[in-house]
N, CA, C and O atoms as a MOPAC input file, in Angstrom:
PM7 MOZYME 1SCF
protein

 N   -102.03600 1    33.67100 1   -17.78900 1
 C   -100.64000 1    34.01900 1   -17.73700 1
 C    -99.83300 1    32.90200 1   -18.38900 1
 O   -100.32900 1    31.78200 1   -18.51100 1
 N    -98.40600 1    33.22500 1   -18.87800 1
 C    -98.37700 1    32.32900 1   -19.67200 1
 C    -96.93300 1    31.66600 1   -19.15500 1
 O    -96.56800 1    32.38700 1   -18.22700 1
 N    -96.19900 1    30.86600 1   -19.31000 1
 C    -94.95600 1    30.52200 1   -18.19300 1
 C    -93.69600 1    30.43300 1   -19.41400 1
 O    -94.02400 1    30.08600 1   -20.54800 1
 N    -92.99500 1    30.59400 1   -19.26400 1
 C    -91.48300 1    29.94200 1   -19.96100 1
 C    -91.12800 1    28.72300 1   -19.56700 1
 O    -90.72500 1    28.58500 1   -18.41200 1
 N    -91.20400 1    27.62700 1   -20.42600 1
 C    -90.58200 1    26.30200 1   -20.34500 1
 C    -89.08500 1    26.14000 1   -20.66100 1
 O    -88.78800 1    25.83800 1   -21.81700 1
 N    -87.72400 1    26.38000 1   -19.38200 1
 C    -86.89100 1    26.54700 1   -19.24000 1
 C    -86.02800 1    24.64900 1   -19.78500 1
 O    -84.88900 1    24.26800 1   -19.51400 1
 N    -86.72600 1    24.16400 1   -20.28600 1
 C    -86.05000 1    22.54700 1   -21.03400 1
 C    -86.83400 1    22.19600 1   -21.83000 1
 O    -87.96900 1    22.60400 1   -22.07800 1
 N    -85.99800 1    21.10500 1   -22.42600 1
 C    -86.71000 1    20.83500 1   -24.42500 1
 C    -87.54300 1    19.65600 1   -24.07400 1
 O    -88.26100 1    19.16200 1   -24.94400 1
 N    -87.50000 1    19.04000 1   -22.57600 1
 C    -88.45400 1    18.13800 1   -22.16800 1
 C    -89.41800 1    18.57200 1   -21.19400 1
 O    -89.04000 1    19.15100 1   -20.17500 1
 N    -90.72500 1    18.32400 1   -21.44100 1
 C    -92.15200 1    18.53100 1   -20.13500 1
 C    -92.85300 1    17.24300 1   -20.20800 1
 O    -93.07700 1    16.64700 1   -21.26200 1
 N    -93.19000 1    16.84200 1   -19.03000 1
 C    -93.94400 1    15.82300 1   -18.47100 1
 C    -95.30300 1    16.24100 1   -17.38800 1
 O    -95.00700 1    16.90600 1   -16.39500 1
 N    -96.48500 1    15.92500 1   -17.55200 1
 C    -97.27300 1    15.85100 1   -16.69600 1
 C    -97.12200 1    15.65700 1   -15.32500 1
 O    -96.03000 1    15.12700 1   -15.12100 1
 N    -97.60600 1    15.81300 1   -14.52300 1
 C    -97.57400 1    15.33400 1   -13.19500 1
 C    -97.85100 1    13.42400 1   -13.04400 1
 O    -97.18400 1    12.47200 1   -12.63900 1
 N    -99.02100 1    13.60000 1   -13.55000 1
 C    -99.87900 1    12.33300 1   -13.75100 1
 C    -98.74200 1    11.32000 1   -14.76100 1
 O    -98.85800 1    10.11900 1   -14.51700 1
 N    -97.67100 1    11.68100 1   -15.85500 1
 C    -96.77100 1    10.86500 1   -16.33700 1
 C    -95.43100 1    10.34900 1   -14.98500 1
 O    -94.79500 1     9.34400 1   -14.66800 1
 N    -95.58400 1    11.77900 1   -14.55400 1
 C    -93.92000 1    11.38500 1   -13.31600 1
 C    -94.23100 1    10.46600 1   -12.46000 1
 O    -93.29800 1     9.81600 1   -11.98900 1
 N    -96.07200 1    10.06300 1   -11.88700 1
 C    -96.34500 1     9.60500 1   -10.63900 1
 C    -96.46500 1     8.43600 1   -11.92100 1
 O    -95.53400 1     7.66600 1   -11.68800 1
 N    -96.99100 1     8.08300 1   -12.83000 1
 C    -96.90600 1     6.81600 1   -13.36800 1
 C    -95.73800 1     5.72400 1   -13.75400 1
 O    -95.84000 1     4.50800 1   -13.59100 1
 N    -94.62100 1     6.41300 1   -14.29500 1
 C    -93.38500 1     6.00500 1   -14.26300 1
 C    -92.76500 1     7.12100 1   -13.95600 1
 O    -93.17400 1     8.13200 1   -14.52800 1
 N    -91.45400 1     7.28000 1   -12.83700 1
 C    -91.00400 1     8.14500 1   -12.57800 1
 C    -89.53800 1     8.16100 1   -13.44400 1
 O    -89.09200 1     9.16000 1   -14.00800 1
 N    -88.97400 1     6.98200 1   -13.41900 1
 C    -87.62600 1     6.84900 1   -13.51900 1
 C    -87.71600 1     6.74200 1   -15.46500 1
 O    -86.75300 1     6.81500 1   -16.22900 1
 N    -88.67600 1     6.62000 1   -15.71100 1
 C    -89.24100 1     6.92200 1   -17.51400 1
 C    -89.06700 1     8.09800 1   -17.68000 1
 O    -88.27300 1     8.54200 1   -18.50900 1
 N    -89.91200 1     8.92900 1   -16.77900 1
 C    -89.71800 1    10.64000 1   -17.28900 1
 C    -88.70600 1    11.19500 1   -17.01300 1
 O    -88.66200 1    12.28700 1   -17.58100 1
 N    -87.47600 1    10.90800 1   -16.15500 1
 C    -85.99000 1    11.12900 1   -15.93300 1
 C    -85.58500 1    11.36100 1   -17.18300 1
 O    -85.22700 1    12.33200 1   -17.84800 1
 N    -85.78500 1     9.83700 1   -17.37400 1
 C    -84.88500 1     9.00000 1   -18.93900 1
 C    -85.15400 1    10.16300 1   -20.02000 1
 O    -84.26200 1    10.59400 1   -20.75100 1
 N    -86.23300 1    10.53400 1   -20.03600 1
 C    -87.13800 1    11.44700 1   -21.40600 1
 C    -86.42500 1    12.38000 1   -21.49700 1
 O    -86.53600 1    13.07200 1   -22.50900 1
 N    -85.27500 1    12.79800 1   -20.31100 1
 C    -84.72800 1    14.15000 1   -20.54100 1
 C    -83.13300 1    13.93900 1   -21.06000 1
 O    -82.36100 1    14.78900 1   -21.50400 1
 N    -82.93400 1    12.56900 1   -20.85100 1
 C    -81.45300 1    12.32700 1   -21.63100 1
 C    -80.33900 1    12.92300 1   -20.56500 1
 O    -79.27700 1    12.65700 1   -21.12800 1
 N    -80.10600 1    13.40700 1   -19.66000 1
 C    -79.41500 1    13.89300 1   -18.61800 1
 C    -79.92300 1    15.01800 1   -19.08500 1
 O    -78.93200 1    15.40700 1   -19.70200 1
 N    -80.82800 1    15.94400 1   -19.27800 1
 C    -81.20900 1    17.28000 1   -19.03700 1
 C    -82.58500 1    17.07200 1   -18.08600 1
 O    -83.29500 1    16.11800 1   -17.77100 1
 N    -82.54200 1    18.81200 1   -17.75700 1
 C    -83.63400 1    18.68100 1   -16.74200 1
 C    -85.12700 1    18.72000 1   -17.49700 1
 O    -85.29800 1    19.47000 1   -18.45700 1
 N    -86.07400 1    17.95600 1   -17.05000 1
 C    -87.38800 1    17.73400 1   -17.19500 1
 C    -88.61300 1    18.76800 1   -16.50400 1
 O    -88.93500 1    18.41300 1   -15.37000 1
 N    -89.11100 1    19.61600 1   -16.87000 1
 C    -90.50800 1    20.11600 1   -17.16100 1
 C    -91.41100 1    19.58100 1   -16.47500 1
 O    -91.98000 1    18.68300 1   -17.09500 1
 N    -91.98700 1    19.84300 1   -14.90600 1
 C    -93.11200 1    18.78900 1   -14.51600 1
 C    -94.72700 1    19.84000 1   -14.11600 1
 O    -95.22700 1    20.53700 1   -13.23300 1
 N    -94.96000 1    19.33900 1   -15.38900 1
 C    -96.51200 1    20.52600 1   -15.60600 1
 C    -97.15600 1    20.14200 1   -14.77900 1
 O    -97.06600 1    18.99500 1   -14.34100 1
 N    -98.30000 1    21.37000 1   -14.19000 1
 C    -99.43700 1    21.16200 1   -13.39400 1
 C   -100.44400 1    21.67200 1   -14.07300 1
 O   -100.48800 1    22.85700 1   -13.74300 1
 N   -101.20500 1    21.46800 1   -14.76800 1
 C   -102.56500 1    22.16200 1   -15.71200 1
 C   -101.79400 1    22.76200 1   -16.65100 1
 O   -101.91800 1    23.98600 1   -16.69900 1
 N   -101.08800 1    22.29700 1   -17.35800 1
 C   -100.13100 1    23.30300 1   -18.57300 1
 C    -99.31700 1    24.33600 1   -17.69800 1
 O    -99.16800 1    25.49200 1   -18.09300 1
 N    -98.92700 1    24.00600 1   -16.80400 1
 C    -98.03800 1    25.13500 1   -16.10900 1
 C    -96.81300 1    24.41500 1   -15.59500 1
 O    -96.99500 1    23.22000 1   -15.36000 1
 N    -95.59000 1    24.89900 1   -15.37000 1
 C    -94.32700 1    24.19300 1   -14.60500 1
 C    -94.57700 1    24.37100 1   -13.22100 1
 O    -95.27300 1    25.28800 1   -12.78500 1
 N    -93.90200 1    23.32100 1   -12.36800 1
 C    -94.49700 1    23.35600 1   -11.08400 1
 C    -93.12900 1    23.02700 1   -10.26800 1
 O    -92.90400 1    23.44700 1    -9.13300 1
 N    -92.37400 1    22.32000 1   -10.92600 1
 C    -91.07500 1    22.28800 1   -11.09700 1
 C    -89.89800 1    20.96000 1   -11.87900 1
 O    -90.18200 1    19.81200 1   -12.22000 1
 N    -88.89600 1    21.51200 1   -11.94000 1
 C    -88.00600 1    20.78100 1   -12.65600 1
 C    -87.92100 1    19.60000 1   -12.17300 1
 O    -88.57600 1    19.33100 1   -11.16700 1
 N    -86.97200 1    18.48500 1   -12.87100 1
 C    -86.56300 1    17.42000 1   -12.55200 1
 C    -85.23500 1    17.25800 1   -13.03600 1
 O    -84.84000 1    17.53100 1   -14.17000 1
 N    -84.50600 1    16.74100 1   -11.98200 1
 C    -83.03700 1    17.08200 1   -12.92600 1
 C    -82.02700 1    15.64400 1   -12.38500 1
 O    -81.97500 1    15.25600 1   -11.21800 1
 N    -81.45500 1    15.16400 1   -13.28700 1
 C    -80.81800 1    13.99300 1   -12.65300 1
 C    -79.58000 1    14.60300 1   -11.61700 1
 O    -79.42800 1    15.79200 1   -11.33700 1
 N    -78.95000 1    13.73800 1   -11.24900 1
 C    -78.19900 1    14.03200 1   -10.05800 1
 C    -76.62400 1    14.50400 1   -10.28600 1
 O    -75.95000 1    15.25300 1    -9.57900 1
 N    -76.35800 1    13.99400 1   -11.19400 1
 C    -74.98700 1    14.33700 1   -12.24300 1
 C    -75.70900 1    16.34700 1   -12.51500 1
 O    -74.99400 1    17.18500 1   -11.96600 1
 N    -76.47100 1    16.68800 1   -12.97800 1
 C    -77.13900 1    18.09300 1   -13.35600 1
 C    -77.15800 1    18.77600 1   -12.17100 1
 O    -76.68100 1    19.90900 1   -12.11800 1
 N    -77.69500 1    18.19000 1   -11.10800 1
 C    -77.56100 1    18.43300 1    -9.67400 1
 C    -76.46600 1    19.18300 1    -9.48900 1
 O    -76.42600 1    20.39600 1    -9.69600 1
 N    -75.09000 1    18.16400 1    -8.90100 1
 C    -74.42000 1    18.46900 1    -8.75600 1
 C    -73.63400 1    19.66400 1    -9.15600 1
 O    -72.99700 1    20.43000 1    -8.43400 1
 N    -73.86000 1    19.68300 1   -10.91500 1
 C    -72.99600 1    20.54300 1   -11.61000 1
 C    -73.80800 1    21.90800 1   -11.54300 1
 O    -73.12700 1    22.93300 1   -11.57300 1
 N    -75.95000 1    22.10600 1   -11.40900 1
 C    -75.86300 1    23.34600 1   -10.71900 1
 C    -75.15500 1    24.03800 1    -9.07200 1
 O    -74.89400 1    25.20600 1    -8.78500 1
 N    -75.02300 1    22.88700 1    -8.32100 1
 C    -74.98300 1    23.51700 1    -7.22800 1
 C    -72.83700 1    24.32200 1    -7.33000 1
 O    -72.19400 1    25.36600 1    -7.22100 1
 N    -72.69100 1    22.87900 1    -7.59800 1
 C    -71.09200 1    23.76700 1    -8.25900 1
 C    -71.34700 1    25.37900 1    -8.68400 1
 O    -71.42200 1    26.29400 1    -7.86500 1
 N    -71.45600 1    25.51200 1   -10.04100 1
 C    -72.06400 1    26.89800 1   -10.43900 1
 C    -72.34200 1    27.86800 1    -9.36100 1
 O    -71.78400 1    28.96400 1    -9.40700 1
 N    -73.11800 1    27.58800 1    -8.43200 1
 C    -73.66300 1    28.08900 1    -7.61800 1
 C    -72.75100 1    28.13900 1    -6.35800 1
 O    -72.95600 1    29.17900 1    -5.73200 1
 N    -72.00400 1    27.50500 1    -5.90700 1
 C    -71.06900 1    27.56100 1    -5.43800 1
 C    -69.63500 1    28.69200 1    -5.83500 1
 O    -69.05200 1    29.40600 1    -5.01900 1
 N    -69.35200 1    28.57000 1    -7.23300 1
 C    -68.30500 1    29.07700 1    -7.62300 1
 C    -69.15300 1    30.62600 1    -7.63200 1
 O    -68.84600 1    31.59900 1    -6.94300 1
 N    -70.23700 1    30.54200 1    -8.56700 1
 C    -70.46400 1    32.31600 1    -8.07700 1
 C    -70.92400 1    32.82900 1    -6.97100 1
 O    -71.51500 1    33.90400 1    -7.06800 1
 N    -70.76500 1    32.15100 1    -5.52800 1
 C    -70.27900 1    32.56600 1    -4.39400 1
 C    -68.82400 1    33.44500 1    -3.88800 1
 O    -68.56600 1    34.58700 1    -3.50700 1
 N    -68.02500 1    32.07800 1    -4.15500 1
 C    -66.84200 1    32.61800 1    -3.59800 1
 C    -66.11200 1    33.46800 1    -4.66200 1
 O    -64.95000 1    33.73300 1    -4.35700 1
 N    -66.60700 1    34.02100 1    -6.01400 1
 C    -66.65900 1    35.02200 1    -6.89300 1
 C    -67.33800 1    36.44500 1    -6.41800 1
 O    -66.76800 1    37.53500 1    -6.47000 1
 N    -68.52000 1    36.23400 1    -6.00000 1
 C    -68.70600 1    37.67800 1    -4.95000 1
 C    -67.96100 1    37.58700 1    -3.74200 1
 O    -67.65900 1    38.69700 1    -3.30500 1
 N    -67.62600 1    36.76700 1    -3.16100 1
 C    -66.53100 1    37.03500 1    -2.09700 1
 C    -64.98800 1    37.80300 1    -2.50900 1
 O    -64.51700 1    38.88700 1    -2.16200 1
 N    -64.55100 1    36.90400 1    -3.24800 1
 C    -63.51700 1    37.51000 1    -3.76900 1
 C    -63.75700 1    38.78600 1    -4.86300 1
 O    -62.81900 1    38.97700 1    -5.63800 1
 N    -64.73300 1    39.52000 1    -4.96700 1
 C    -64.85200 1    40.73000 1    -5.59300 1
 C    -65.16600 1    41.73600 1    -4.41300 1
 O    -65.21700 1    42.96300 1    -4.49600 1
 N    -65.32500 1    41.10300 1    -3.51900 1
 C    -65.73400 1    42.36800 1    -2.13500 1
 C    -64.11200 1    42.29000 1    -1.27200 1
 O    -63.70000 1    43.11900 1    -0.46100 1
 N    -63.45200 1    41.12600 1    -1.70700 1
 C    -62.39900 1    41.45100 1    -0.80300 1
 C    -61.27100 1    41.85900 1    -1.76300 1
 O    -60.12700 1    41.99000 1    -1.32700 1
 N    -61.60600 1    42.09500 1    -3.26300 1
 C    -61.02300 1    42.80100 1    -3.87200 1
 C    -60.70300 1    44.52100 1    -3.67800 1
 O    -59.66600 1    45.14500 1    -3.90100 1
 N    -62.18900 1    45.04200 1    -3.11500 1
 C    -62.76800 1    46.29400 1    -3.05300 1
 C    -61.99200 1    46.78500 1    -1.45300 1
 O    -62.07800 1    47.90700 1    -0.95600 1
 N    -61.35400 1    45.76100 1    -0.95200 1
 C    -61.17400 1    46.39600 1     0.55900 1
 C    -59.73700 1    46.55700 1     0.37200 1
 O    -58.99000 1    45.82100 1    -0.27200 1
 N    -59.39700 1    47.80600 1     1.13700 1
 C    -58.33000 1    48.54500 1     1.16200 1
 C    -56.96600 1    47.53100 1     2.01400 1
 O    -55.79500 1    47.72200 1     1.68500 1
 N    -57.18400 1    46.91200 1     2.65700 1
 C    -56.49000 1    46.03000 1     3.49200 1
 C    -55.48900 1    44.73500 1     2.62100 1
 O    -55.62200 1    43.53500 1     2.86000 1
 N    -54.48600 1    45.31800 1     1.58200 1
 C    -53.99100 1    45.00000 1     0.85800 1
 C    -52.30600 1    44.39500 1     1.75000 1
 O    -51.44600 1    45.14600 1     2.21100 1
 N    -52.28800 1    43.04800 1     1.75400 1
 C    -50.91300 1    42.73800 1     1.91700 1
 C    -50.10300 1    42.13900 1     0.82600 1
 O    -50.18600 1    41.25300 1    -0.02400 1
 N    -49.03800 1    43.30900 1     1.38200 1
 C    -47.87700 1    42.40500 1    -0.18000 1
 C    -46.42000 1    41.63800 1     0.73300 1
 O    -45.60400 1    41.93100 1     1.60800 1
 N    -46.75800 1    40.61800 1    -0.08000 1
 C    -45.99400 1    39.64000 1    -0.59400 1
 C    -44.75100 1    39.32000 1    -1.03300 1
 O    -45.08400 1    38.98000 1    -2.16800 1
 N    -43.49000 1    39.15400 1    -1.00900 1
 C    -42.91400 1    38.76000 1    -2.11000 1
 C    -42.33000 1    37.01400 1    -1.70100 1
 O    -41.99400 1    36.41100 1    -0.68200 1
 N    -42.46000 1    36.72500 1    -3.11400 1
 C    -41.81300 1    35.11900 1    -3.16500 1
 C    -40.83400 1    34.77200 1    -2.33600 1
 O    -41.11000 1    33.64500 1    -1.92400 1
 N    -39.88500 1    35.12700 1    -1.89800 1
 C    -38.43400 1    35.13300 1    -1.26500 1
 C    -39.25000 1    35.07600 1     0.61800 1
 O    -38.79100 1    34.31000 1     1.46500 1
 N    -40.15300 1    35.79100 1     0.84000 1
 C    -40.70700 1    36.11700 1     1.96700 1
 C    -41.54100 1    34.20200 1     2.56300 1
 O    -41.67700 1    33.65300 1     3.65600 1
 N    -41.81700 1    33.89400 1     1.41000 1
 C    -43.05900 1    32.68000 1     1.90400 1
 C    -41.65100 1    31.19300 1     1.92200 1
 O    -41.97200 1    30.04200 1     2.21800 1

């Protein structure tokens, strides 16, 4: 079976446990490739990348929230003069 290598950097297992903070570097702030027998086993991602997936991941949360409470009939209006 054959895998998709989702970054332009891959590292061995056996390279990450030899220098770890080397095979970080190798990815330039992108995430790193950590093969197991020619296979991904999983990413490596600095912490700045981190952050900015979990953001993402965050925002298309409260994006399905606010599309389901778009869909509900329970509409209050507003006007400026009122607040």
């Amino acid at each position: 079976m054959s895998y998709q290598i989702l970054s332009a950097t891959a590292a061995s297992i056996t390279e990450l446990k030899r220098n770890p903070m080397g095979t970080v570097k190798e990815g330039e702030g992108h995430a790193v490739a950590i093969l197991n027998r020619n296979e991904p086993a999983f990413y490596c991602v600095p912490p700045e990348l981190f952050a900015y997936y979990v953001e993402l991941a965050e925002d298309a949360e409260l994006n399905r929230i606010a599309d389901e409470r778009m869909k509900s009939p329970d509409v209050v209006t507003v006007s400026l003069d009122d607040l």
